[in-house]
C-alpha positions in Angstrom: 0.0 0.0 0.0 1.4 3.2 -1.0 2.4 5.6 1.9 -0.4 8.7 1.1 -3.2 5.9 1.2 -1.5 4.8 4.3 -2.1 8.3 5.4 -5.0 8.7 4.2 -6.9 5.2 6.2 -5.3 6.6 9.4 -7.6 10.0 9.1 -10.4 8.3 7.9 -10.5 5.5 10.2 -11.9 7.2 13.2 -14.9 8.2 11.1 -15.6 5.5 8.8 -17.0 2.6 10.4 -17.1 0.7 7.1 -13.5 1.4 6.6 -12.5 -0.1 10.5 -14.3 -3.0 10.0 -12.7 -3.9 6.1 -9.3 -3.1 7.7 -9.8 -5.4 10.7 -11.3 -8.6 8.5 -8.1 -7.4 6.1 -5.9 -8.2 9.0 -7.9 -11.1 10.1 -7.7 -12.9 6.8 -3.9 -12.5 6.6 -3.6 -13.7 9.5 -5.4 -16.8 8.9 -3.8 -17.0 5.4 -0.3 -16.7 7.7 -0.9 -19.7 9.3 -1.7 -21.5 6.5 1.5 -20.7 4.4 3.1 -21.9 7.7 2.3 -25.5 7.4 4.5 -27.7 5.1 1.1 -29.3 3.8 -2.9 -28.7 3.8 -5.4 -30.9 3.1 -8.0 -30.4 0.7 -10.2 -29.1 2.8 -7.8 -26.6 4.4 -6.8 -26.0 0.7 -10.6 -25.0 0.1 -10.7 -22.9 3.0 -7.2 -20.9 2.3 -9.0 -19.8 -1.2 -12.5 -18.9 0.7 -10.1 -16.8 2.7 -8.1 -15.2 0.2 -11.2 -14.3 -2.2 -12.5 -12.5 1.2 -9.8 -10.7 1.6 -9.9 -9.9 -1.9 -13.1 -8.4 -1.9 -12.3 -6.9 1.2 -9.4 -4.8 -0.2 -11.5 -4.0 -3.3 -13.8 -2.3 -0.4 -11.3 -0.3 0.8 -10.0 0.7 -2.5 -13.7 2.0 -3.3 -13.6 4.1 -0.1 -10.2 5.0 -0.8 -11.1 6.2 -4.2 -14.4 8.0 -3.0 -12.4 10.7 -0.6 -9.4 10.5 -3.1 -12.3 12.4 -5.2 -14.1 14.6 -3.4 
């Protein structure tokens, strides 16, 4: 992430409620995706589950790229 968006989540994200919560399931996913890339093998299910994840996060960040782009605006 580039450092003015950086700059720009830290003064929105005591007013944006929307924006906190996509940032903390952001984190939460990595997290979860962390432990994942940790283990030297998943099973299929875990494999299934490691993709659920990473299109959420995916969608997640798409989020915070529209709210991003919204006060990059206006």
């Amino acid at each position: 992430m580039e450092k003015w968006d950086e700059e720009l989540i830290a003064r929105l994200l005591p007013h944006n409620e929307d924006l906190r919560r996509y940032i903390a399931d952001h984190r939460r996913y990595e997290e979860k995706l962390e432990k994942f890339s940790q283990r030297p093998y998943l099973t299929n299910e875990e494999e299934v589950e490691k993709k659920r994840i990473q299109k959420l996060k995916l969608a997640g960040r798409d989020k915070i790229e529209s709210i991003l782009i919204k006060h990059r605006q206006g």
